[in-house]
C-alpha positions in Angstrom: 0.0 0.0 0.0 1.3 3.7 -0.8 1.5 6.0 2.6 2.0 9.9 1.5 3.7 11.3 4.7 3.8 15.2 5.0 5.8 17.5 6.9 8.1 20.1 6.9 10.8 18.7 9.6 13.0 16.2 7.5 14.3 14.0 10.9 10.2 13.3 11.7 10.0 12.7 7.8 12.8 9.7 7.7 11.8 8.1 10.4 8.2 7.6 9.8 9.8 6.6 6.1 11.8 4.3 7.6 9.1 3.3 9.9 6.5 2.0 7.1 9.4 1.1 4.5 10.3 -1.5 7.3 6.1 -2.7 7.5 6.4 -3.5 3.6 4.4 -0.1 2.7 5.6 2.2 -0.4 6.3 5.6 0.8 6.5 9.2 -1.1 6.8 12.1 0.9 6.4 16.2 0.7 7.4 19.0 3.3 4.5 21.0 2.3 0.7 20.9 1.9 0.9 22.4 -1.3 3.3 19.8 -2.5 1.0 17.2 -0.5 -2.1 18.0 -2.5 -0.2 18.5 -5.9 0.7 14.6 -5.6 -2.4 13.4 -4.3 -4.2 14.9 -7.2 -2.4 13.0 -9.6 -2.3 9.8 -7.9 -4.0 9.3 -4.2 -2.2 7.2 -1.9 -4.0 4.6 0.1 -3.2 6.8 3.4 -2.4 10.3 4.0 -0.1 11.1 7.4 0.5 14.8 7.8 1.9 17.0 10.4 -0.5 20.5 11.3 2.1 22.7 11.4 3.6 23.5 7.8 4.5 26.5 5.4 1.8 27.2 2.4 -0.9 24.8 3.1 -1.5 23.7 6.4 -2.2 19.8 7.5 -6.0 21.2 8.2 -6.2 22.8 5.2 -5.1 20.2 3.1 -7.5 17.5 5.5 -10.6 19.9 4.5 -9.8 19.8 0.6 -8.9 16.6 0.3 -12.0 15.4 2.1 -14.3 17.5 0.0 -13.6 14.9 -3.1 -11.9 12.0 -1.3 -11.9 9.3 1.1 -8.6 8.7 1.8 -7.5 7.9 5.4 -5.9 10.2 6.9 -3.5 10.4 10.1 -3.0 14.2 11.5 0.6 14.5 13.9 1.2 17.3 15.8 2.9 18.7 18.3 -0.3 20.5 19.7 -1.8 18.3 22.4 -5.2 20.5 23.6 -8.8 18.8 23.0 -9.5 22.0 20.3 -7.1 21.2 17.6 -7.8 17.2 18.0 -11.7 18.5 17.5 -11.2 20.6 14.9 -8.9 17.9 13.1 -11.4 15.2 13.9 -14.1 17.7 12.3 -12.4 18.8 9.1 -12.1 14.4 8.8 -9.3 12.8 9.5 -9.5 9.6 10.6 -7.0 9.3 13.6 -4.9 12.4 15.6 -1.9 11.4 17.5 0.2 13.7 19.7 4.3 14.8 19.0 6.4 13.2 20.1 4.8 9.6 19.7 6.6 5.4 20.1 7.2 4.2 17.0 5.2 1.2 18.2 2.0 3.4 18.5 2.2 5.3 14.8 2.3 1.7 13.0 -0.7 0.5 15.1 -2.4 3.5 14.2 -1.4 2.9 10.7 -2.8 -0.5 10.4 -5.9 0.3 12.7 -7.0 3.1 10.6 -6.3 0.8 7.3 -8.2 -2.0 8.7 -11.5 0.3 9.9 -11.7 2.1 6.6 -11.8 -1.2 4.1 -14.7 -1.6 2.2 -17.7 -3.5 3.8 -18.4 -6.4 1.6 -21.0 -6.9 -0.2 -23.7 -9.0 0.9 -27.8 -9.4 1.8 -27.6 -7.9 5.4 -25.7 -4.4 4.4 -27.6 -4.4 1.0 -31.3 -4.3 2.3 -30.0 -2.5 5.1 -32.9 0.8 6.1 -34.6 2.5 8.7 -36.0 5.5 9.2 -36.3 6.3 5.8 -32.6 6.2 5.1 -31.0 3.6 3.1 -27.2 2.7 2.9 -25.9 1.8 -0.3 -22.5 -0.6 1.1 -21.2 -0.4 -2.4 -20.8 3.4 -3.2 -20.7 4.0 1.1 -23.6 6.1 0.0 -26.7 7.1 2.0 -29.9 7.3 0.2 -32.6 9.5 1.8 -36.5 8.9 1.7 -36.2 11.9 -0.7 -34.3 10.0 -3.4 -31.0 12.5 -2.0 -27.8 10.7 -2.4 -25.5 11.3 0.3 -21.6 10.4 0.3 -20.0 9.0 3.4 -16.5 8.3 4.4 -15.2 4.7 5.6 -15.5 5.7 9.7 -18.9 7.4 9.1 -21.0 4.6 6.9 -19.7 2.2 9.3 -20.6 4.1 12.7 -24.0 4.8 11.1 -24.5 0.9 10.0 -23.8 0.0 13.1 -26.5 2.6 14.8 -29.1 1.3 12.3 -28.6 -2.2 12.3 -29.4 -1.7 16.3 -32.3 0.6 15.8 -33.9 1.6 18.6 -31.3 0.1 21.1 -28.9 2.1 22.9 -25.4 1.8 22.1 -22.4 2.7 24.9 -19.7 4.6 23.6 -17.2 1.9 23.9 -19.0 -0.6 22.0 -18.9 1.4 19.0 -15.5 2.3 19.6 -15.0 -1.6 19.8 -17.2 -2.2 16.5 -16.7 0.5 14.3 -12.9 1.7 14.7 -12.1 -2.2 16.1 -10.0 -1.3 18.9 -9.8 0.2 22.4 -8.9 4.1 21.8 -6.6 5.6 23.6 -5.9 8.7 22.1 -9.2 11.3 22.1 -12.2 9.9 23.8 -14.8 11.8 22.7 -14.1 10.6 19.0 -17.8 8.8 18.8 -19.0 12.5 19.5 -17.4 14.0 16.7 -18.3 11.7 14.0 -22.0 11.7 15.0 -22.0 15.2 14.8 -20.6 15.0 11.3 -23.4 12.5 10.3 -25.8 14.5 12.1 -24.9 17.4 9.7 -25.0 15.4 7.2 -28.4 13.4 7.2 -30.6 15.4 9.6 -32.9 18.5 8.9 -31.9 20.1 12.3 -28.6 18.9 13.4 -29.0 20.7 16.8 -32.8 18.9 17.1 -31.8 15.2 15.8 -34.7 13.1 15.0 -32.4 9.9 14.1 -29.5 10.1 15.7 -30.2 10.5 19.6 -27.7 11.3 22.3 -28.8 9.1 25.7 -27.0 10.5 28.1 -25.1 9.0 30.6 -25.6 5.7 28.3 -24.4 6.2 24.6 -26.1 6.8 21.0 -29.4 5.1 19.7 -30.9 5.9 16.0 -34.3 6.6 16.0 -36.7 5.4 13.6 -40.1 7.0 13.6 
């Protein structure tokens, strides 16, 4: 698989190289996020790491445009610890945030946790025929289509955090167990992660994100999707 790694301090470059070279990926690599997005539009990699911090482009900057066309995941590293900027790059849609300085150890087993989470559901009777209130998910195109006949796009993480909501309608699910079923391992790193991405669905598929009438908040207890 080809890893695009970003970032405009050339030790942190070489050794996350080195890093993934060693795990059998193929690396490329720019210092900027002009550079960054100049190469992914003519041939996206599989996975996108980027630093925040960078001349010409910012990493957020170049997360927001490459998520307005693609769904490539995407790793942010930074330096900046504080909740906001793990938000707001959680937000924008990446699919992972991990702190400066970091183990070796823990970048590769975000690597291959983000590249397992984001595959491609397959394809079979139970994701096709998949609906509830009024929405339908298309596993093939990770589309959602709405009682409307609207066609709405997805990323990887959201289509799956939103199968797993509706294939549970009406049940509430705790925060860890979609942690466990949707990104497939205990996080460590941001935990209010499940809150971000259903914010991004709820902007996405409800009328009034800030009144949901699908995707409910139980407090205290988790998520639940609503049918009416």
């Amino acid at each position: 698989m080809r890893v695009l790694v970003v970032d405009d301090d050339p030790p942190s470059v070489k050794m996350i190289a080195f890093l993934l070279k060693e795990e059998g990926f193929t690396v490329e690599t720019a210092d900027n996020g002009r550079a960054a997005l100049e190469i992914i539009e003519r041939q996206a990699p599989d996975l996108l790491i980027l630093d925040v911090m960078m001349p010409h482009v910012d990493g957020l900057e170049v997360t927001r445009r490459v998520r307005q066309r693609l769904d490539i995941p995407i790793i942010i590293l930074s330096a900046k610890g504080e909740t906001s900027d793990k938000v707001l790059g959680l937000e924008l849609g990446a699919d992972d945030y991990l702190a400066k300085p970091f183990e070796p150890s823990e970048l590769i087993a975000r690597v291959r946790a983000v590249l397992r989470r984001t595959e491609v559901f397959p394809v079979d009777d139970s994701h096709t025929k998949l609906a509830a209130g009024g929405i339908r998910l298309d596993p093939v195109g990770n589309n959602v289509i709405m009682e409307n006949g609207q066609v709405i796009e997805l990323t990887p993480i959201e289509f799956k955090l939103l199968h797993c909501l509706m294939r549970n309608a009406g049940r509430v699910l705790s925060h860890d167990m979609l942690l466990s079923t949707v990104w497939g391992y205990d996080y460590e790193g941001y935990s209010n992660q499940v809150a971000v991405y259903i914010r991004r669905l709820r902007a996405k598929l409800e009328k009034d994100p800030t009144n949901p009438q699908h995707l409910i908040t139980v407090r205290g207890s988790g998520y639940k999707f609503q049918v009416d």
